[in-house]
C-alpha positions as CSV (number, residue, x, y, z in Angstrom):
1,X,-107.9,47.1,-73.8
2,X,-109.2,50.4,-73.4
3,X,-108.4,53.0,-76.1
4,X,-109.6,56.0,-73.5
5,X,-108.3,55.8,-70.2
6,X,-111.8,56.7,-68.7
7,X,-113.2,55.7,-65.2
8,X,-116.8,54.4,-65.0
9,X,-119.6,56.1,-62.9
10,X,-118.7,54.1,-59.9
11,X,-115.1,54.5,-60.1
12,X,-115.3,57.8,-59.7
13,X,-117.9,57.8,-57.1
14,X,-115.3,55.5,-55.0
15,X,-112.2,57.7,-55.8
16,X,-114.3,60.9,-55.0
17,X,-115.4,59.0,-51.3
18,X,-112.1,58.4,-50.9
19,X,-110.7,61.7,-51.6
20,X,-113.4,62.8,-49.1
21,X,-111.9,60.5,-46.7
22,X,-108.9,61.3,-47.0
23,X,-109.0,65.5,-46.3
24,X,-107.5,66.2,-42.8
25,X,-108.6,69.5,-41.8
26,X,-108.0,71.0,-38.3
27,X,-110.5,70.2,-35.8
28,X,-111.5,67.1,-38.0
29,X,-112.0,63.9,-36.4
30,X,-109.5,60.6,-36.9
31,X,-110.2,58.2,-38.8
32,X,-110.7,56.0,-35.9
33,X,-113.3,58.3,-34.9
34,X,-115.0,58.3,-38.7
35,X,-115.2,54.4,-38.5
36,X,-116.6,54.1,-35.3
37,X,-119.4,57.1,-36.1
38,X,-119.9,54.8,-39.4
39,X,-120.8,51.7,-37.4
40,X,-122.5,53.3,-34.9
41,X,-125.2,54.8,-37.6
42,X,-125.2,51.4,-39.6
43,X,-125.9,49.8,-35.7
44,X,-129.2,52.3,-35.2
45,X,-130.3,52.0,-39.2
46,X,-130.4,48.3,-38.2
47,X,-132.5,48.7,-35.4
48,X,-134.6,50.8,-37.2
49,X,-135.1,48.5,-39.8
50,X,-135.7,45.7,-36.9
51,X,-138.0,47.8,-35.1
52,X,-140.2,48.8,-38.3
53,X,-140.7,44.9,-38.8
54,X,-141.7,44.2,-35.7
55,X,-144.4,46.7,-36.0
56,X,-145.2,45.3,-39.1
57,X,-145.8,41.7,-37.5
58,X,-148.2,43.0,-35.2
59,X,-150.2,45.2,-37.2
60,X,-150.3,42.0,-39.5
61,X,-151.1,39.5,-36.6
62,X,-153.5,42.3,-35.4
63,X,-155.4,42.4,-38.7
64,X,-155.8,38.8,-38.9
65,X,-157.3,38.7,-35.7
66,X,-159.7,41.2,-35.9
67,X,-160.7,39.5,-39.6
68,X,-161.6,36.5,-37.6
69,X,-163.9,38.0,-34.9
């Protein structure tokens, strides 16, 4: 039991997203439209992410080639 009814750091980072979230001002966009923008930017950080590997690979398989030359 808690003698303080305090929130922990994250609790009140999640309440204050969700605060955030929750704001309808004219001209804002839906929530429908939030959700899809979130997805859509966690689609290209992925690709990012993919295509920085990639490149990694090569420059890796690159190296080791010209190592054994």
């Amino acid at each position: 039991m808690r003698l303080f009814k305090r929130k922990s750091r994250r609790q009140r980072l999640l309440e204050t997203v969700k605060d955030s979230l929750r704001i309808r001002l004219p001209g804002r966009p839906s929530d429908k439209t939030v959700k899809i923008g979130a997805i859509a930017a966690g689609g290209l950080t992925g690709l990012t992410a993919g295509s920085a590997g990639i490149s990694s690979l090569r420059r890796r398989i690159e190296g080791e080639e010209e190592d054994d030359s």
